[in-house]
C-alpha positions as CSV (number, residue, x, y, z in Angstrom):
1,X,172.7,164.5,161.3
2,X,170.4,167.9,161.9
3,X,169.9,168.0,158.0
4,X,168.9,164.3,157.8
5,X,166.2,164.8,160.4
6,X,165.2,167.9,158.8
7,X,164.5,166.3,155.7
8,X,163.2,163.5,157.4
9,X,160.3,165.4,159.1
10,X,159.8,167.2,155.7
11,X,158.9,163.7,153.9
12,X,156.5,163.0,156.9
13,X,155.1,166.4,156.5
14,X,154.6,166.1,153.0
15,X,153.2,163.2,152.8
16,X,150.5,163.3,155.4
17,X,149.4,166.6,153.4
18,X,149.1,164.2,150.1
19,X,147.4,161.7,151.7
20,X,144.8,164.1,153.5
21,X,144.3,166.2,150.4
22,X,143.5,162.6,148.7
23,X,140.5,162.7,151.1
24,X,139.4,166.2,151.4
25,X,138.8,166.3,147.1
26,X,137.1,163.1,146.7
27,X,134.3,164.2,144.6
28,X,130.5,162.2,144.5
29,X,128.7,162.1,141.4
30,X,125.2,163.3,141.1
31,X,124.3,161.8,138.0
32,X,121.8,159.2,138.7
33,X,119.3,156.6,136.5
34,X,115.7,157.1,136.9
35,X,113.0,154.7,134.8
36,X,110.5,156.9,133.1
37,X,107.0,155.0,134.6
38,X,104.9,157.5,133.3
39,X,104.9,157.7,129.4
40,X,102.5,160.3,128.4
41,X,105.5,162.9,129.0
42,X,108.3,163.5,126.5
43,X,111.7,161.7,127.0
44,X,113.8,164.9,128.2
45,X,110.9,165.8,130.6
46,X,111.6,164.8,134.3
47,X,108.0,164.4,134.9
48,X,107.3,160.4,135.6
49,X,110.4,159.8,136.1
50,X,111.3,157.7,139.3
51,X,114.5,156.5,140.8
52,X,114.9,152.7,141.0
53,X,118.5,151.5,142.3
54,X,118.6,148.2,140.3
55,X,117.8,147.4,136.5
56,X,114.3,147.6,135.8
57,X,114.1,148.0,131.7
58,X,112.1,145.1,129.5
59,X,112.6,145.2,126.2
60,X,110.0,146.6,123.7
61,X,109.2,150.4,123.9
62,X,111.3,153.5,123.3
63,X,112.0,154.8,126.7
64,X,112.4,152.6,130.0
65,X,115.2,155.2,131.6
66,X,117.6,158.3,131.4
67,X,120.3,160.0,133.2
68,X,119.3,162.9,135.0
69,X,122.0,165.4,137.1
70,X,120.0,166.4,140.3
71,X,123.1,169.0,141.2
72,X,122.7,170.2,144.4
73,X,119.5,167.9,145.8
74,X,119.7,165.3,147.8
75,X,121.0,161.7,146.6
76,X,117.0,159.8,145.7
77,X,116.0,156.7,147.6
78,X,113.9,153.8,145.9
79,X,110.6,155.2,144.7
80,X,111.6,158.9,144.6
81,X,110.2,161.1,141.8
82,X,112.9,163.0,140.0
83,X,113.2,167.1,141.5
84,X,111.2,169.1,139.7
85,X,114.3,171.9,139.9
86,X,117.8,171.7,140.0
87,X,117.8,168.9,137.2
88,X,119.6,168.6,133.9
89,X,119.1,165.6,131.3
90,X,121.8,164.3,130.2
91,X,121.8,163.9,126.1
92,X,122.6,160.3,125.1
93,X,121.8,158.7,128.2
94,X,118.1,157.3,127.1
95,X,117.6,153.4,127.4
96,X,115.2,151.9,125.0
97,X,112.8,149.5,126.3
98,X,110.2,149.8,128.9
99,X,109.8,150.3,133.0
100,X,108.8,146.7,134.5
């Protein structure tokens, strides 16, 4: 009977550490879409680029929005500008079209 409870309080153990661990490694993205509203900068340039939450692309034009990594700065609201450090453009990620 002691080596049934033993094992018993190990399979309790072990799984409360799975299941916290689950937690403690959950892992937030900080790749976000901004619309590029001002045009007269190149594509992979984060200048005029601004964080919308919902879609904002029209068709017709050759940029409306990109990917950007912000890394360590803080998650944007509606109507932020993209950081001006601590950014990386993500290759691949540019939406045709235009900001509305």
């Amino acid at each position: 009977m002691n080596k049934l409870k033993k094992t018993a309080l190990g399979a309790i153990v072990a799984g409360l550490a799975f299941g916290l661990s689950a937690f403690s490694t959950l892992k937030t993205s900080t790749v976000f879409t901004y619309y590029k509203t001002d045009l007269s900068y190149p594509a992979a340039d984060y200048r005029g680029y601004v964080y919308y939450s919902g879609d904002r692309c029209e068709s017709g034009g050759e940029v409306c929005s990109a990917q950007w990594d912000i890394g360590l700065n803080i998650p944007p609201t509606n109507g932020a500008l993209l950081p001006a450090t601590g950014v990386t453009f993500q290759t691949g990620t540019v939406i045709d079209g235009h900001f509305d």
